[in-house]
C-alpha positions in Angstrom: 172.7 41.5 61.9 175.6 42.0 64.4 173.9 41.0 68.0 176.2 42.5 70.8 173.3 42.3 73.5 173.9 38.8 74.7 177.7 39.7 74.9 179.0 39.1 78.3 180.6 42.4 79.6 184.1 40.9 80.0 184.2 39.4 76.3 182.6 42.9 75.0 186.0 44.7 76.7 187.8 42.3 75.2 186.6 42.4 71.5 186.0 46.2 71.8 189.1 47.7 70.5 188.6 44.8 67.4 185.2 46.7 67.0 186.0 48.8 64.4 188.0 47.0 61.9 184.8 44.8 61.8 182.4 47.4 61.4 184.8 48.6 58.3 184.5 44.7 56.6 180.9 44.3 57.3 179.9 47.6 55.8 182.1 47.4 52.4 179.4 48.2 49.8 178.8 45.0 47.8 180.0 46.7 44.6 176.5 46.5 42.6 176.1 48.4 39.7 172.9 49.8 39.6 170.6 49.5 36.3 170.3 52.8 33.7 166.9 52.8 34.0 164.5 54.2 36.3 161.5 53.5 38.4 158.4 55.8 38.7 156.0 55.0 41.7 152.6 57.1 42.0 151.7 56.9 45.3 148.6 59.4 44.8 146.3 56.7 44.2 145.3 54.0 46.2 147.4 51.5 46.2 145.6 47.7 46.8 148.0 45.1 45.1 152.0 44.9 44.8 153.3 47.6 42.7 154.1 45.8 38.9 157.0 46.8 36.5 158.0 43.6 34.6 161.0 44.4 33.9 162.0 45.6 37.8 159.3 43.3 39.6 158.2 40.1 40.5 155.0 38.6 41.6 155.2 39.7 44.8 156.1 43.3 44.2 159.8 42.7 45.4 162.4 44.4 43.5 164.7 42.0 41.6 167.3 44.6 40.6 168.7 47.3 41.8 167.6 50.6 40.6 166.4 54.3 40.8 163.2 55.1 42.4 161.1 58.4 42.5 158.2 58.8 43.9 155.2 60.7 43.1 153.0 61.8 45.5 150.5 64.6 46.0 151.8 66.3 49.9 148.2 67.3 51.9 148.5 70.1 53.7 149.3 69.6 57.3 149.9 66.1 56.5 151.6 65.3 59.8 148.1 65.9 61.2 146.2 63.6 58.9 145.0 59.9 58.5 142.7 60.3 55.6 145.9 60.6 52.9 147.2 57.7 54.5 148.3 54.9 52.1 148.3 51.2 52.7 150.5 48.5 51.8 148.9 45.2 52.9 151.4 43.4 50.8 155.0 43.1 51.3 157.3 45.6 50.1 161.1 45.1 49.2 163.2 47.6 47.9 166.5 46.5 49.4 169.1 47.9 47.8 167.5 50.8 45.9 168.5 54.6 45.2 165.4 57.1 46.2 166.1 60.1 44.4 162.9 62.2 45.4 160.9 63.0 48.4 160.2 59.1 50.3 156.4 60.3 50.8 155.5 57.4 53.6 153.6 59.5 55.4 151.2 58.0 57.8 151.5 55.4 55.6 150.7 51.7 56.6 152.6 48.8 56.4 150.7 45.5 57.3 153.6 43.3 56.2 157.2 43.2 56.2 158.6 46.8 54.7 162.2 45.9 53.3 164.5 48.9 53.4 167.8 47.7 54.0 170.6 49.3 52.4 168.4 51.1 50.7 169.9 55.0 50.0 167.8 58.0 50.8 168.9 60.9 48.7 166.2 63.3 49.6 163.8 64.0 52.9 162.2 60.3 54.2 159.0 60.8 55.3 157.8 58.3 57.7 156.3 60.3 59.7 153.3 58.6 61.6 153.5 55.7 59.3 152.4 52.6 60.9 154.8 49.3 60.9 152.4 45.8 61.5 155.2 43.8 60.5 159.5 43.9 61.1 161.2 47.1 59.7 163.8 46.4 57.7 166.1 49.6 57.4 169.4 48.3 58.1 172.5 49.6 56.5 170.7 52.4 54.9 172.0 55.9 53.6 170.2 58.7 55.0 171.3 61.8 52.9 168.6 64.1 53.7 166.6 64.3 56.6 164.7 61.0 57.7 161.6 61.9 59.6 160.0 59.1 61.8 157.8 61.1 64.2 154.8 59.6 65.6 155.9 56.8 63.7 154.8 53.4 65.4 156.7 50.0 65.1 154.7 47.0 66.0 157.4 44.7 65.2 160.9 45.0 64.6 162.3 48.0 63.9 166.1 47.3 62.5 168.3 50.2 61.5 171.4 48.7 62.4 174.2 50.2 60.7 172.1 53.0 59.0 173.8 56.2 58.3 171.8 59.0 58.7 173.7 61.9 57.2 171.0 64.6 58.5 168.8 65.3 60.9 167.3 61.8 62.3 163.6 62.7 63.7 162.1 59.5 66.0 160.4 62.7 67.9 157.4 60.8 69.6 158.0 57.4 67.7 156.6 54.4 69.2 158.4 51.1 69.3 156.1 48.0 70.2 159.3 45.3 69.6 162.8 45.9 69.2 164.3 48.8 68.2 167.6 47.5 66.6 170.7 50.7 66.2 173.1 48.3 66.3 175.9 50.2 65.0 174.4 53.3 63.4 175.4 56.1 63.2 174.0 59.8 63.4 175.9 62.9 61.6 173.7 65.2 62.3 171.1 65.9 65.1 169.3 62.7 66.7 165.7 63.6 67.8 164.3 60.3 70.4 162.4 62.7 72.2 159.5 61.5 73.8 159.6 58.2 72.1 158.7 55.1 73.5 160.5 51.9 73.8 158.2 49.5 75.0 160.7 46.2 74.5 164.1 46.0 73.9 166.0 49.6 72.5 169.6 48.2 70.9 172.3 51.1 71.0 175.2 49.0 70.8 177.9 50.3 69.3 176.1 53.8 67.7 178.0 56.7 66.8 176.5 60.0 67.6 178.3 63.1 65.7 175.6 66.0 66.8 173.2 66.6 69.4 171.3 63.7 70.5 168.2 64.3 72.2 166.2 61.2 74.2 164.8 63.2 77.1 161.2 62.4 77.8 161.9 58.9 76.2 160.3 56.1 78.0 162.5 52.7 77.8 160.3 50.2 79.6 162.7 47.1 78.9 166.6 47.1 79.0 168.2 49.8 76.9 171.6 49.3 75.3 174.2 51.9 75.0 176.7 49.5 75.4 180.6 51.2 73.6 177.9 54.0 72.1 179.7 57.1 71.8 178.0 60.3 72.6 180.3 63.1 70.4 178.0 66.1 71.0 175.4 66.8 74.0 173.5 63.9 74.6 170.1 65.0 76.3 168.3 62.1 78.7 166.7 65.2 80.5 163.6 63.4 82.3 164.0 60.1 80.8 162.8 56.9 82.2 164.5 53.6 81.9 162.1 51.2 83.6 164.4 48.0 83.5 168.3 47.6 83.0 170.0 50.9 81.3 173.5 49.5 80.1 175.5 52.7 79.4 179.0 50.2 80.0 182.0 51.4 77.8 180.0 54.6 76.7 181.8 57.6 75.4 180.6 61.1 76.0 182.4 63.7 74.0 180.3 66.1 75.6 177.8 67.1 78.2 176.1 63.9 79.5 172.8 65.4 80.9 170.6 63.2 82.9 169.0 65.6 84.6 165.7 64.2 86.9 166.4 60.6 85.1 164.9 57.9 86.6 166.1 54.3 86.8 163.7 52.1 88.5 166.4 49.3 88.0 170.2 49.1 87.0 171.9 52.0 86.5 174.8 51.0 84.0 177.6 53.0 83.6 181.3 50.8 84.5 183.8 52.0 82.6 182.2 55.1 81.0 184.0 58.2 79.7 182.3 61.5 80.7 184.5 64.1 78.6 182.7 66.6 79.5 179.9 67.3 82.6 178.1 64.3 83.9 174.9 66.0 85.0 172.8 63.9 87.1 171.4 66.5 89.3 167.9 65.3 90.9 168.6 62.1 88.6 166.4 58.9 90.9 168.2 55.4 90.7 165.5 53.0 92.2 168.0 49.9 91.8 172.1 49.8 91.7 173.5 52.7 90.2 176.9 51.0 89.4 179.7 53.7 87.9 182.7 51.0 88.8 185.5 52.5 86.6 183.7 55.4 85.3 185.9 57.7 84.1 184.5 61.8 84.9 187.3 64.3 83.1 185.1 67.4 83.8 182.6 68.1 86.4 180.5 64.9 88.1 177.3 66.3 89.4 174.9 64.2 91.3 173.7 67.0 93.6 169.9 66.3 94.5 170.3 62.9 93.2 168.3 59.9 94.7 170.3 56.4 95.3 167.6 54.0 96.5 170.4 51.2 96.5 173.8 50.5 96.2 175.9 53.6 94.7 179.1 52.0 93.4 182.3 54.2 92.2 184.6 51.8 92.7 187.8 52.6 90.9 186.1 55.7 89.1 188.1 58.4 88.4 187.6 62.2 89.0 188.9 64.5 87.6 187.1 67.6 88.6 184.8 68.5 91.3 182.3 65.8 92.0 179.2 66.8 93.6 177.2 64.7 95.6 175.6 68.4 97.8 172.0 67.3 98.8 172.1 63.6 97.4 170.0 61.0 99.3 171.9 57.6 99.7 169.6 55.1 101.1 171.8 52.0 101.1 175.7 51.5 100.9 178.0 53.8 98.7 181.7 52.3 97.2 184.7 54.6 96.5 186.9 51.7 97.3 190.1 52.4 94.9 188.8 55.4 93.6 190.7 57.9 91.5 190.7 61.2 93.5 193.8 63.9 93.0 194.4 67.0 94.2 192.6 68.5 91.1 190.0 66.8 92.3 187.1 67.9 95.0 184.5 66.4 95.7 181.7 67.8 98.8 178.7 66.2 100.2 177.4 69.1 102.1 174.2 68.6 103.4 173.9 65.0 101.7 171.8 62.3 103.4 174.3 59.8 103.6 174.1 56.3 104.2 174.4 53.3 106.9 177.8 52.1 105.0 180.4 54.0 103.2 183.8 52.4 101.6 186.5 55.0 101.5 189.4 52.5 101.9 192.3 51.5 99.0 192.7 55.4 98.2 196.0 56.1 99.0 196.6 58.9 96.8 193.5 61.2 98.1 195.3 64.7 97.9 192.1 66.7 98.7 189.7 67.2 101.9 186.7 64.7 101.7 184.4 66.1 104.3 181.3 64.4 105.3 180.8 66.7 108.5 179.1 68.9 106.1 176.7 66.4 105.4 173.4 66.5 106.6 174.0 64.3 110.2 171.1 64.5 111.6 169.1 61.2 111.5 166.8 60.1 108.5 164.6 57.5 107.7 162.4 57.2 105.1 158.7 56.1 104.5 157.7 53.3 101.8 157.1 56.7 99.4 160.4 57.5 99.6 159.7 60.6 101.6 162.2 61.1 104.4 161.8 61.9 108.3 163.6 63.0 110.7 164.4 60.8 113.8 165.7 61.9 117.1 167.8 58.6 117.5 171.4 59.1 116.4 171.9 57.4 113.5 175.2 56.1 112.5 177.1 55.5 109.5 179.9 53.0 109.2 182.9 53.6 107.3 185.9 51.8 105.7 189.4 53.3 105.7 191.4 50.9 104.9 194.7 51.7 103.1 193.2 55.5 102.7 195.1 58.5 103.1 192.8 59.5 106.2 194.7 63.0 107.0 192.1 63.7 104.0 189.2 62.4 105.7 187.0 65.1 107.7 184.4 62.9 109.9 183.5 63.1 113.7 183.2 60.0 115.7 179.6 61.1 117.0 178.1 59.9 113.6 180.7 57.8 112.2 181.9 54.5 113.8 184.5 52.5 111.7 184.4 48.7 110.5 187.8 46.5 109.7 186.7 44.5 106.3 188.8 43.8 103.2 186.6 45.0 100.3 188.7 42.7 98.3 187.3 39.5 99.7 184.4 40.7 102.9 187.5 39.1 105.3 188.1 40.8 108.7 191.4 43.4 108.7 194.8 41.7 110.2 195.5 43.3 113.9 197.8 45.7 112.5 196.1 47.1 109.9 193.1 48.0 112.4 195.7 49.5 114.7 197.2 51.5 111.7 193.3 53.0 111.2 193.2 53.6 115.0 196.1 55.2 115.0 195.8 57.6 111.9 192.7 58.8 112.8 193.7 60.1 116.2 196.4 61.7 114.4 193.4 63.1 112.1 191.6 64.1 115.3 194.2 65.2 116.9 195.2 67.9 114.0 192.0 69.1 113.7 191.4 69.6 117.6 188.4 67.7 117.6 189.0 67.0 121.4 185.6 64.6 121.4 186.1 63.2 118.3 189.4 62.2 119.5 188.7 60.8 123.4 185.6 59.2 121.8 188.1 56.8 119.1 190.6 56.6 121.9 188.6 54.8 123.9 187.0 52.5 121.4 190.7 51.7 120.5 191.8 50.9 124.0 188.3 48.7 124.2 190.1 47.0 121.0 193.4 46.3 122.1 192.4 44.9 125.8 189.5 43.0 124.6 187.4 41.5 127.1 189.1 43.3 129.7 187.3 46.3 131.0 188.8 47.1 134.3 190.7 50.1 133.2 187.5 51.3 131.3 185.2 50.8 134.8 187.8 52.6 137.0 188.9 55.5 135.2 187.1 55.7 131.8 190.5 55.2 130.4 191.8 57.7 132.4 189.3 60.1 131.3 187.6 60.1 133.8 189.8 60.8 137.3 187.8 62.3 139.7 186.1 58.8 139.5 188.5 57.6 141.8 186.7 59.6 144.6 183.9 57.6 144.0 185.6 54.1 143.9 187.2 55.1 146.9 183.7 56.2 148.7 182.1 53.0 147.2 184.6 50.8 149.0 184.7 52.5 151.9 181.0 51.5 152.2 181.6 47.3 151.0 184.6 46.8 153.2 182.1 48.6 155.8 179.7 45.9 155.5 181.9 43.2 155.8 183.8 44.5 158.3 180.8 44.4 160.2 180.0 41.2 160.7 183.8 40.4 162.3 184.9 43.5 163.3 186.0 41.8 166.4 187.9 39.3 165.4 189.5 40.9 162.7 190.9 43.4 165.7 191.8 40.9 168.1 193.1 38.1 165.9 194.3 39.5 162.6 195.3 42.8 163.0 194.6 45.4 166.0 193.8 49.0 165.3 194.2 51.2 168.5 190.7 52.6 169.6 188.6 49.4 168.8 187.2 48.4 172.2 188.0 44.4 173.1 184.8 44.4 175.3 181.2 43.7 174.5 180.0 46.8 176.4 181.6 49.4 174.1 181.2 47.0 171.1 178.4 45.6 171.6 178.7 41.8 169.5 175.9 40.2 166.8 174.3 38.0 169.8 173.5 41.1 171.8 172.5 43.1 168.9 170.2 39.7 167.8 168.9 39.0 171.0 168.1 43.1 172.4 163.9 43.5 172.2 163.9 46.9 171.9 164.1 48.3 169.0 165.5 51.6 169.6 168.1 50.4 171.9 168.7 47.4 169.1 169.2 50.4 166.2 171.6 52.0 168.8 173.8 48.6 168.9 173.5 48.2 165.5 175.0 52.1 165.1 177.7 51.8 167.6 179.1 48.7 165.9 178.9 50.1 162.6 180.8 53.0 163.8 184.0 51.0 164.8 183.8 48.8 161.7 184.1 52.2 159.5 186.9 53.2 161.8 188.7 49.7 161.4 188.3 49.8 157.6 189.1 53.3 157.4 192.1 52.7 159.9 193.8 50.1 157.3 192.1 51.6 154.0 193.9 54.6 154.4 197.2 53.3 155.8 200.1 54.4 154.0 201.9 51.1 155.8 200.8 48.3 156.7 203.1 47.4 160.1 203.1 43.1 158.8 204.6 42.5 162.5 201.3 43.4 163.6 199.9 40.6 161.2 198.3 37.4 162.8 198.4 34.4 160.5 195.8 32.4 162.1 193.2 32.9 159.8 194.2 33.0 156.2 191.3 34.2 155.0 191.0 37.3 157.5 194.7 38.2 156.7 194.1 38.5 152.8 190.9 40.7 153.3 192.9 42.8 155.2 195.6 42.8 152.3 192.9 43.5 149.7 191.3 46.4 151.6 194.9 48.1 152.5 195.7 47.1 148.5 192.9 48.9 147.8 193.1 51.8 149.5 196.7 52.2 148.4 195.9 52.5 144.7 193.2 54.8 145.2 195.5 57.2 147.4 197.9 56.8 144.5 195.4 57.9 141.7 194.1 60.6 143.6 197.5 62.1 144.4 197.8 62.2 141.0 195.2 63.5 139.9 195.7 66.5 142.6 199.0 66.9 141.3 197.7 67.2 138.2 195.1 70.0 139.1 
């Protein structure tokens, strides 16, 4: 048998397309002519030892030509109900290559060694319906022409039908598969029923054709499942299926609806580079691992509403066609739309979604339509080890890349959103200009949409950006949104240059620069010995308030000076002369800002 399973993804891609012309060599009938005469089997009694016709037979009941086989075989009523008209085979049985003209009566039957039906051709109904497999199945390469009925059927080995045709309905309704279940390559004309059935080890899809309805929901795959380059032509139902390790849908075609409605994946979600013809319906689907859709392509509608991502969503270079609907999803970890596919045909909404810590948006140039996570659902979430979520009355935020995005498209607020400068090509930090190109795009974004918060919220974070370290402009005026703070710097140093002034209030008057109205004598201004040495302590808080006084009037005199007369300036102490400097300096540049800022009013 063809085994595509251990295929690495990038050589299936590349021996895809050459897919087909093998299938058509390998499955060339071998040209045997099959024998004029004919085989009658009686099944009604009980059979104990290998079925014997000399001249069809060997000793170990396998068929040495091939040949025409009917069956006869009393049907019990309700059969499908029964075990006591089951008939065992504890011996092998081969009949490879043979043509079943009547009924295949195998119902309930039980096989406790290896059941050879390969290439076999079915002509009428196949009954296999609760029949028990101890050994491998083999079934591959054959015909179905009437329905083949496998429900309740168990497999405790192998189960191959790789490359079976099953020309009608295909009924594994409920069947049981202990091993492998081997489709390599079939293919299904008619309706597929996998209903309820249960893959307990590997389930092989690779490569299956699917002409009608195929129905798996309620199917329980608790090791990987292959769909690998399956193609879906009809509806394909995997309504309230479970897929309990890897689901490899890569390269899948859906013709038609893909429904995977309340799906759960407990771990990787599968799906780069499948085609979704038709709706992709996903709604309340649960992915417990990565739900990877890299280069999915969506023609029709996408829906994920109500969806669950418990890890990494990843759309990275999908394609949308149509509306893609993520309203009410729950994303948990980090979702990728880097290079993703998104015209103006497109739309795609996330109202009232729970969306995550980190969010690529970036290498979408082309984005023609609105992508609006404001009507998302901001308000913080976290989530219990249930998976049940809580709100949180910490602001939570969510960090997005824009990089190389059209972001005129992009509808965020910065109260939520905060932005972060990687290349999703290689995790490497943004070059300078490309950071200021986001900066500056999104204020334009802001700007257009009058969010006025939004927008003085980014501005500042870019100015923080472009000077770095140095924060002086952000301290004194809040990047100038914040002016009337300049009443406040200018009360606040007022009150230093107070202090200091203080201690030398004298000397700055008398030997640095003299203010008109400062007293030279130590009865008016009363010096730092008097005030240290006076007992009383009322009269010593009187000192202290008279001298106070004329060192606010000395730093107020030269603070608020307009000119500084430098012929007034004594250069004897260097020191004393640039404190001066630095408070008229001062006072200067807060005069200027707040004449400004009056002018403004």
């Amino acid at each position: 048998m063809l085994c595509t399973a251990f295929i690495p993804l990038y050589s299936r891609r590349l021996y895809a397309p050459l897919l087909p012309l093998f299938l058509m060599l390998y499955c060339l009938p071998a040209g045997a002519k099959y024998k004029s005469h004919k085989v009658n089997i009686d099944l009604n009694t009980k059979v104990n030892k290998p079925i014997n016709d000399t001249s069809t037979y060997n000793d170990y009941g396998e068929l040495t030509d091939t040949c025409l086989i009917s069956f006869q075989r009393k049907a019990p009523s309700e059969w499908y109900l029964k075990y006591s008209d089951s008939i065992s085979f504890p011996f092998k049985v081969a009949m490879s290559d043979c043509r079943i003209q009547t009924v295949a009566p195998f119902w309930s039957a039980r096989f406790h060694s290896t059941a050879y039906f390969d290439t076999a051709q079915f002509h009428s109904t196949a009954y296999f319906s609760r029949a028990q497999f101890h050994s491998t199945a083999y079934f591959d390469r054959a015909h179905f022409d009437s329905t083949s009925n496998f429900i309740g059927a168990q497999f405790h080995s192998t189960a191959d039908f790789g490359f079976a045709k099953f020309r009608s309905t295909a009924k594994f309704s409920y069947a049981v598969f202990h091993s492998t279940a081997d489709f390599d390559c079939a293919k299904f004309h008619s309706t597929a029923y996998f209903d309820r059935a249960h893959f307990d080890s590997t389930s092989n899809f690779i490569g299956a054709e699917f002409h009608s309805t195929a129905y798996f929901y309620s199917a329980q795959f608790h090791s990987t499942a292959y769909f690998f380059i399956a193609q879906f032509h009809s509806t394909a139902y995997f309504f309230i299926a479970q897929f309990h390790s890897t689901a490899d849908f890569s390269d899948a075609l859906f013709h038609s609806t893909a429904d995977f409605r309340r799906a759960e994946f407990h771990s990787t979600a599968d799906f780069r580079w499948a085609k979704f013809g038709s709706t992709a319906d996903f709604r309340d689907a649960k992915f417990g691992s990565t739900a990877d859709f890299s280069h999915a392509h969506f023609h029709s509608k996408a829906d994920f509403s109500d969806a669950q991502f418990g890890s990494t969503a990843n759309f990275r270079d999908a394609k949308f066609g149509s509306t893609a609907d993520f309203s009410h999803a729950h994303f948990r970890s980090k979702v990728n739309f880097d290079r993703a596919y998104i015209n103006s045909k497109s739309t795609i909404t996330f109202e009232n979604a729970t969306l995550p810590d980190t969010l690529y948006l970036s290498n979408i140039a082309n984005l023609e339509t609105d992508v609006n996570f404001k009507a998302a659902n901001l308000d913080s979430t976290f989530y219990d080890d249930s998976g049940k979520a809580h709100k949180s009355k910490i602001v939570h935020l969510h960090w997005i890349n824009l990089y190389n995005t059209n972001i005129a498209k992009v509808h965020i607020d910065y109260s939520h959103f905060r932005l972060f400068f990687t290349n999703p090509d290689n995790g490497e930090k943004l070059q300078d200009d490309d950071i200021k190109k986001i900066y500056g795009e999104l204020l334009e974004n802001f700007k257009a949409r009058q969010q006025i918060a939004d927008h003085e919220l980014l501005d500042k974070k870019f100015w923080d950006y472009k000077l770095g370290w140095f924060k002086f402009i952000r301290i004194w005026n809040d990047y100038g949104y914040d002016k009337p703070r300049v009443f406040k710097w200018m009360l606040g140093f007022l009150v230093v240059f107070t202090f200091i002034t203080f201690f030398s209030v004298e000397r700055l008057n008398r030997e640095v620069y003299k203010v008109e109205n400062i007293p030279d004598n130590n009865e008016e201004l009363p010096s730092l010995e008097a005030i240290r040495c006076m007992s009383d302590e009322k009269q010593k808080d009187k000192l202290i308030l008279m001298r106070l006084r004329y060192a606010f009037v000395y730093t107020a005199t030269i603070f608020l000076l307009l000119t500084l007369k430098v012929d007034k300036l004594k250069y004897k102490h260097k020191r004393s002369v640039v404190y001066v400097f630095v408070m008229y300096l001062a006072g200067l540049v807060c005069i200027a800002y707040i004449a400004n800022f009056v002018i403004q009013k």
